[in-house]
C-alpha positions as CSV (number, residue, x, y, z in Angstrom):
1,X,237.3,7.8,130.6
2,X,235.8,9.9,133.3
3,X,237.5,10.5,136.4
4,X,237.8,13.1,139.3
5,X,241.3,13.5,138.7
6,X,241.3,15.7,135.6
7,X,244.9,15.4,135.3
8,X,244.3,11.7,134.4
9,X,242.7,10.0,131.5
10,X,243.0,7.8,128.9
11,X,241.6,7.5,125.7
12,X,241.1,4.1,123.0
13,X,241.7,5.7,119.8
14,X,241.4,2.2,118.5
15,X,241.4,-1.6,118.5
16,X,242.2,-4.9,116.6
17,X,240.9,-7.7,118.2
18,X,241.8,-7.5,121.9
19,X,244.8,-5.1,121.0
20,X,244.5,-1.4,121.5
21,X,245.9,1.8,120.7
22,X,245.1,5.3,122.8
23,X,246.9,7.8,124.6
24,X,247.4,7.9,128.6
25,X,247.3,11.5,130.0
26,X,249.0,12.0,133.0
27,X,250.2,15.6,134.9
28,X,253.5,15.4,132.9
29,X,252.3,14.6,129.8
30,X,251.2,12.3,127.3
31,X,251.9,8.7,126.5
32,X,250.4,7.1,123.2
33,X,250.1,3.5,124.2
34,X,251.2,0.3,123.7
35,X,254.3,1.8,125.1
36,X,257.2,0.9,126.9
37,X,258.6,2.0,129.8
38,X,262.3,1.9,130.6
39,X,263.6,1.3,134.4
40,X,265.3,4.1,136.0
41,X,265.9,2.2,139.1
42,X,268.0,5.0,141.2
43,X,266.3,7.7,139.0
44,X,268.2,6.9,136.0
45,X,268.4,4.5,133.2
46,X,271.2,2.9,133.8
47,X,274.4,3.7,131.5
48,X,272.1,6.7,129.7
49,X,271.7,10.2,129.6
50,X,267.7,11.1,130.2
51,X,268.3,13.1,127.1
52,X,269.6,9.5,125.2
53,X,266.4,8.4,127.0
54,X,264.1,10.9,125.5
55,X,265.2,10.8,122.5
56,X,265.2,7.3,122.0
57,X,261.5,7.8,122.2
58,X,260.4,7.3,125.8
59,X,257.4,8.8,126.9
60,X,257.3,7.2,131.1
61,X,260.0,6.0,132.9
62,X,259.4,3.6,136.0
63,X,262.1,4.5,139.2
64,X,262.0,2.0,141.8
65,X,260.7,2.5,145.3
66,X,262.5,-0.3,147.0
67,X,266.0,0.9,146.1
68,X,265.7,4.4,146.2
69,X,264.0,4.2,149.8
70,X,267.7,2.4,150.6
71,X,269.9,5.2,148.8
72,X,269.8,8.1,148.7
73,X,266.2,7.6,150.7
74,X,262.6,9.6,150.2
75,X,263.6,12.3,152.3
76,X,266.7,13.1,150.5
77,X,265.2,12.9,147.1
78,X,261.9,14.8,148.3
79,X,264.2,18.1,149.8
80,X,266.3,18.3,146.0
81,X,262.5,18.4,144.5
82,X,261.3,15.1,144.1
83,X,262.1,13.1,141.7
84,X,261.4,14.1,138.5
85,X,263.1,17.5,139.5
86,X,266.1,15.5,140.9
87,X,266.6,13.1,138.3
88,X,265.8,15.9,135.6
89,X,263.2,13.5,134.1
90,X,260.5,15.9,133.1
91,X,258.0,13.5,131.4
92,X,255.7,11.0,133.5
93,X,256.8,8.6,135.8
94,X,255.6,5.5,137.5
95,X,256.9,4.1,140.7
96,X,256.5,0.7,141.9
97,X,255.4,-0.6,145.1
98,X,259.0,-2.2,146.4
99,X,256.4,-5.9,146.1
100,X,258.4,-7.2,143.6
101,X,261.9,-6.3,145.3
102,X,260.8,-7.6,148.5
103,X,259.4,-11.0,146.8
104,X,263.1,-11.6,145.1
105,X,264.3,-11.1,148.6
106,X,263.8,-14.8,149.5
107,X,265.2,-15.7,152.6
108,X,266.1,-12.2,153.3
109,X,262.3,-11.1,154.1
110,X,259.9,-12.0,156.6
111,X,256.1,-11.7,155.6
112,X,253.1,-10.7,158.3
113,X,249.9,-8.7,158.0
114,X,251.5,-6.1,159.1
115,X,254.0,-5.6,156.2
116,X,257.4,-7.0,155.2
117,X,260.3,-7.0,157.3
118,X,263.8,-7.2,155.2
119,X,267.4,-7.2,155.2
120,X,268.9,-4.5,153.3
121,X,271.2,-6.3,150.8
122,X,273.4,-2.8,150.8
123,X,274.2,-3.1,154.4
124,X,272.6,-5.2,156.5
125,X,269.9,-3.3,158.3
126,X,266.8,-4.1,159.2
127,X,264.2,-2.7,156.9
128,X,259.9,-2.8,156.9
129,X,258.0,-2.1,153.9
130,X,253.9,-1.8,154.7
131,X,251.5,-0.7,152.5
132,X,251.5,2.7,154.1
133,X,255.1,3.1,154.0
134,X,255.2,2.5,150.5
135,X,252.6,5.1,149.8
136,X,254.7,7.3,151.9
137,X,257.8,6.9,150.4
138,X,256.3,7.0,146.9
139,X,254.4,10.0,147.5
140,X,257.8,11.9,148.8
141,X,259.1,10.7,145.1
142,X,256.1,12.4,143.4
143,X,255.6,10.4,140.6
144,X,252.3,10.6,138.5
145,X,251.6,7.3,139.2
146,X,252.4,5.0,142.3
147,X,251.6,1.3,142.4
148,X,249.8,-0.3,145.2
149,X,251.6,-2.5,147.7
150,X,251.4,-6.5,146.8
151,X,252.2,-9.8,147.3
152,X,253.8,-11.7,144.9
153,X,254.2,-15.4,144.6
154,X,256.0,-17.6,142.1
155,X,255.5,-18.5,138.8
156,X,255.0,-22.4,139.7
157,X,253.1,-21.2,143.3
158,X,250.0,-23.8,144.3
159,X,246.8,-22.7,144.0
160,X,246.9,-22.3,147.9
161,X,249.8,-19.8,148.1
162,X,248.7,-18.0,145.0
163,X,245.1,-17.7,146.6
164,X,247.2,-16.3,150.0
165,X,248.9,-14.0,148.1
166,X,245.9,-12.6,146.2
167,X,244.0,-12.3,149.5
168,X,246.4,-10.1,151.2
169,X,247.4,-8.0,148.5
170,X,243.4,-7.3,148.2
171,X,243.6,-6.4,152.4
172,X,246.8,-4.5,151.6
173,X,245.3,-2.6,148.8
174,X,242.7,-1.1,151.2
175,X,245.1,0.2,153.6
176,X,247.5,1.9,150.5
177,X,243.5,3.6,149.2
178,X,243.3,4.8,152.6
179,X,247.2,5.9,153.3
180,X,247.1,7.3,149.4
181,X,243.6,9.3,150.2
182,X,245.3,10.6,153.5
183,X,248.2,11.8,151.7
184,X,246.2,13.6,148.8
185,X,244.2,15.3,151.0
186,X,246.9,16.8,152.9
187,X,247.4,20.7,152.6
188,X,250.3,22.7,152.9
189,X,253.4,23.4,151.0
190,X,256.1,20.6,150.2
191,X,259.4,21.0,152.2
192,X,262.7,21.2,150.1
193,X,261.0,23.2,147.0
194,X,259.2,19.9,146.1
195,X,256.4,20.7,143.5
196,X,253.0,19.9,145.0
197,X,252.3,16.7,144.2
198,X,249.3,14.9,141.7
199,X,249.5,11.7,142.1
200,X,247.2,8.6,141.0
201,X,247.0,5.0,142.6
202,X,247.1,1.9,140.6
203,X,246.0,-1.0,142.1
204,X,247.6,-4.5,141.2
205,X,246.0,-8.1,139.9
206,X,247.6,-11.1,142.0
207,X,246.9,-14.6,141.7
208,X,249.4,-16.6,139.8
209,X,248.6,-18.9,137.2
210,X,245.2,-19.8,138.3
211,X,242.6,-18.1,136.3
212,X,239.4,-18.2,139.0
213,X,241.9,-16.4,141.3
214,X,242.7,-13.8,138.8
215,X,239.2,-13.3,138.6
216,X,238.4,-13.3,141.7
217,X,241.3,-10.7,142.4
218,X,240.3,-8.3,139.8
219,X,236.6,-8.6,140.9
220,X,237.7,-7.3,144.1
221,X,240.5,-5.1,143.0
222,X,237.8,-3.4,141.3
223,X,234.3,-3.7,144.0
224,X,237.6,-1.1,145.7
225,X,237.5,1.8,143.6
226,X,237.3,3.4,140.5
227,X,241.0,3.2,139.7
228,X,242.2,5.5,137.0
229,X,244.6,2.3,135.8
230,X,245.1,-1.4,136.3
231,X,248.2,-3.4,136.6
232,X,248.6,-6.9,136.0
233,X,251.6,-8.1,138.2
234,X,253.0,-11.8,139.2
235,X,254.0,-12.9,135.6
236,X,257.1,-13.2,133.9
237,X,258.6,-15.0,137.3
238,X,258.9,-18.5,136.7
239,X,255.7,-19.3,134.3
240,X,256.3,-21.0,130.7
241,X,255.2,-17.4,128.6
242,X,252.3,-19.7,127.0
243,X,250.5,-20.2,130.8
244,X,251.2,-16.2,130.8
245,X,249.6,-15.5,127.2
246,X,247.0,-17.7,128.7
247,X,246.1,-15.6,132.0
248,X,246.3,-12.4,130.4
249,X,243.6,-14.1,127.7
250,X,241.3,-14.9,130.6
251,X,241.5,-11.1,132.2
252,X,241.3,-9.2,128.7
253,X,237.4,-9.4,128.5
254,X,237.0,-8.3,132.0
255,X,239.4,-5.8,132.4
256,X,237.7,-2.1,132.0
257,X,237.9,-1.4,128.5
258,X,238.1,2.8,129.5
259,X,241.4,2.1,131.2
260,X,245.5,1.6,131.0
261,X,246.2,-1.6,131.5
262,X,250.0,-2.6,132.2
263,X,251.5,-5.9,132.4
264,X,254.6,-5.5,135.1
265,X,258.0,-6.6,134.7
266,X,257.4,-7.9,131.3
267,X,259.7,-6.3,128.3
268,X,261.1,-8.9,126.1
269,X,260.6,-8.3,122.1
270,X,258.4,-11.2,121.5
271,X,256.3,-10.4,125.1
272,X,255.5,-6.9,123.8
273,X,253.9,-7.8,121.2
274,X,252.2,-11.4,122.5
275,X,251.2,-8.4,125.5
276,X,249.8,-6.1,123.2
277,X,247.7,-8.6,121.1
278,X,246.4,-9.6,124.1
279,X,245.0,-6.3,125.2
280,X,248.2,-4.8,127.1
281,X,248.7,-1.1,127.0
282,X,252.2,-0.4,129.1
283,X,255.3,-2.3,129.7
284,X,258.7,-2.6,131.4
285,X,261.4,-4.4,131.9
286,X,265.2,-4.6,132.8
287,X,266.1,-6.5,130.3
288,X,266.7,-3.8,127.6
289,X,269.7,-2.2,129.2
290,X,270.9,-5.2,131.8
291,X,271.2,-7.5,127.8
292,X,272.6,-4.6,126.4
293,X,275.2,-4.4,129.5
294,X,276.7,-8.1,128.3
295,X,276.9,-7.6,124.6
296,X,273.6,-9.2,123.6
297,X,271.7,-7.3,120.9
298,X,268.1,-7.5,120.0
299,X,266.9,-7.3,116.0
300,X,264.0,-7.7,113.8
301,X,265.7,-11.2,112.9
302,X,266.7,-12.4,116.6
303,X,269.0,-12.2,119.0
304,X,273.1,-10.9,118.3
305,X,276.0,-11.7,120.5
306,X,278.2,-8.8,119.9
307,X,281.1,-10.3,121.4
308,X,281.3,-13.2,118.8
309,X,284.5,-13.4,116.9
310,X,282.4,-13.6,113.4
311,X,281.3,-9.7,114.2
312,X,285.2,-8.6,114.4
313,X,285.6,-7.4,110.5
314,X,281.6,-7.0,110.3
315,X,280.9,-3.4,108.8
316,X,277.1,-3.6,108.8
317,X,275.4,-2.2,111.7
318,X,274.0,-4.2,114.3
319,X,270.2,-3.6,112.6
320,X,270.1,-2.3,109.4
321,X,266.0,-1.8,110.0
322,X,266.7,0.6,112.9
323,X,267.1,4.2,113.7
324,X,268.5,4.3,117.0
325,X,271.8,6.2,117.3
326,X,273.8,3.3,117.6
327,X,272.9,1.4,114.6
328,X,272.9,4.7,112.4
329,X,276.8,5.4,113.2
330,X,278.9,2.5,114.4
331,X,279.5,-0.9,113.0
332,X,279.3,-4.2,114.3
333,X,283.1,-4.5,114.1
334,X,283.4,-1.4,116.5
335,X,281.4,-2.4,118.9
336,X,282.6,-5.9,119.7
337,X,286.2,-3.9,120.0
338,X,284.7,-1.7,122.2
339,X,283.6,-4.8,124.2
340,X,286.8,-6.9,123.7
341,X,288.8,-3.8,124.9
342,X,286.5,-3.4,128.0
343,X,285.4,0.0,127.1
344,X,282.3,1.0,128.8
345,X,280.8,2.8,125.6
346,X,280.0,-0.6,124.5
347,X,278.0,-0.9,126.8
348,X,275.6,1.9,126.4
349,X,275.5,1.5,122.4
350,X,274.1,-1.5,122.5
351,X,271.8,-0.7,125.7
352,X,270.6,2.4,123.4
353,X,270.2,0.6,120.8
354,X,268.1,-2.1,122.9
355,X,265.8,0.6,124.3
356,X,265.0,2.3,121.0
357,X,264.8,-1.2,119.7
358,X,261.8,-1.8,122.3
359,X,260.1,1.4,122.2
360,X,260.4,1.5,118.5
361,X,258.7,-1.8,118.5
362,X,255.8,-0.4,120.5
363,X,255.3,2.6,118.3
364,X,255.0,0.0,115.3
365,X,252.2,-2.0,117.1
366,X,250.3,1.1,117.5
367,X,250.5,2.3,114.0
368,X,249.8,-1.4,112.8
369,X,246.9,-1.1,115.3
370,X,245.8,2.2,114.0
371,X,246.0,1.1,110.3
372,X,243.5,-2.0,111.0
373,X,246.4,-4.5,110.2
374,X,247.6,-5.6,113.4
375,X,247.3,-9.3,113.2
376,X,249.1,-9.6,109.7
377,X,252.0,-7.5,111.0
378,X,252.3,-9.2,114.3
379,X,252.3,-13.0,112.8
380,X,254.9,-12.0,110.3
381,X,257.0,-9.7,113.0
382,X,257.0,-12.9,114.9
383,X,257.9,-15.3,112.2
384,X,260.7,-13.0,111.3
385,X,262.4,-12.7,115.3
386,X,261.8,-16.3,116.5
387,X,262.6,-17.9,113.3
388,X,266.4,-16.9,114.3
389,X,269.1,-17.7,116.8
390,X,271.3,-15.9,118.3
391,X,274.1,-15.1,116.3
């Protein structure tokens, strides 16, 4: 991939159909792709230590913009040294855009032109998000990669919102190039001992489930720029997954082959790798540690409720096949105690043992990518997880 940015690149080591494997270069490292990214949502994963976090494998970690622009705020987290410094993250990071947030804000949020005006759900204030702002705040966070400021409409939205929604986040996408631009030209020191920032925009593809809108949205996301990434957002918010294996089908042969491609707010097992067949390169989701939080359990056969009486004399671990630090230590028996007893290290075994689970899971689609046998190991991984229920 060429780019002016030198700090940024990615590279397609190789593919299997529509699924890929390369490595994403960014100015805090490297990332070999399909990967996922856990949430830090203040700055942290929530429950883990970022050394639990790194060495469960994670190469990125997303924070979010809308909720650390509430607490502790931009300003506060730009003069301790912006984020990576304050959260002691020192690998890559994405932040989002605060779109999604402000979308799951329904009847909290008013939408113009303009921007977004919100009630904070902390306090009560009055709150605006605009494309500039969100550039602002996320360039005081100093993440290697901010998202551009959307729109996003429901799962089930008519082709007349959807097209309204695609429309502005194309007008809003102009003003975050020109706000981002402004900001990366700036000279001058950071305030507070912040490190000087590098900082890529990723622009975002709207439309809902309507395919000529998709294309229509990535034909002008890209006539915008020569973006060193692409998301894909909207999906995963109300869609049957089958309409959303569908719309990512319809954008896989236009996307740019030479770049990321990330599929936002999308993390469940069987969506990685339906993602990743279908030409996906990054992932996230909540779901990994917010499961793990209420005692369910992902595994290469399905689905375990922890908290079930049949687990109470159970001396197996909760996934023989994994080697997350959870699973190589404690049984299931201890861990529904821990949970029947209220104690909160239940809670982050099994969101560990979630978030290796997923990452692992990424880092075997890329070596089954790599060895040319993708489609064999995907149908049978498949087979094996949804041919299960929860036990």
């Amino acid at each position: 991939m060429s780019s002016s940015l030198p700090q940024f690149g990615f590279r397609v080591e190789r593919t299997v159909g529509s699924a890929r494997a390369g490595t994403l270069r960014l100015p805090h490292g490297e990332v070999p792709t399909p990967a996922f990214m856990p949430v830090g949502t203040y700055g942290t994963v929530r429950g883990l230590h970022p050394e639990e976090v790194e060495r469960a494998g994670a190469h990125i970690m997303l924070g979010n913009t809308y909720h650390l622009h509430l607490r502790p705020g931009e300003a506060t987290v730009h003069q301790l040294g912006g984020l990576h410094r304050f959260s002691t993250w020192t690998r890559p990071m994405l932040t989002d855009s605060g779109g999604f947030q402000v979308f799951s804000l329904a009847g909290l949020r008013t939408i113009e032109e303009e921007g977004v005006e919100f009630t904070s759900h902390i306090d009560g204030s009055t709150r605006r998000l605009t494309p500039e702002s969100s550039m602002e705040i996320q360039w005081a966070l100093g993440a290697d990669v901010a998202m551009a400021f959307d729109h996003v409409v429901p799962g089930q939205a008519s082709w007349e919102l959807a097209e309204e929604g695609m429309e502005q986040t194309l007008r809003w996408l102009e003003r975050c190039q020109r706000k981002h631009a402004e900001l990366s030209g700036a000279d001058g020191p950071r305030s507070g001992g912040a490190e000087p920032c590098v900082q890529t925009l990723w622009p975002i593809v709207q439309g809902g489930t309507h395919d000529e809108l998709r294309r229509r949205s990535l034909e002008g996301t890209l006539a915008r720029g020569d973006w060193t990434g692409i998301a894909i957002g909207g999906l995963s918010v109300g869609e049957p997954k089958p309409v959303m294996h569908r719309v990512l089908e319809s954008l896989a042969g236009s996307l740019p082959r030479d770049r990321p491609r990330y599929l936002m707010g999308v993390g469940f097992p069987d969506d990685l790798i339906e993602g990743i067949a279908r030409g996906v390169d990054l992932f996230d989701c909540v779901a990994a540690t917010r499961n793990g939080r209420h005692g369910s359990a992902w595994t290469a056969r399905g689905r375990v409720n922890i908290r079930k009486a049949a687990h109470r004399t159970a001396e197996a671990p909760l996934d023989p096949d994994c080697d997350c630090a959870t699973c190589a230590r404690f049984s299931r028996g201890y861990l529904r105690h821990l949970f029947v007893a209220e104690e909160m290290l239940g809670l982050r075994l099994v969101s560990l043992h979630n978030l290796r689970f997923l990452i692992r899971l990424a880092e075997q689609a890329r070596q089954a990518i790599l060895d040319g046998d993708f489609h064999r190991w995907s149908r049978s991984w498949l087979e094996r997880y949804t041919g299960r229920e929860d036990r």
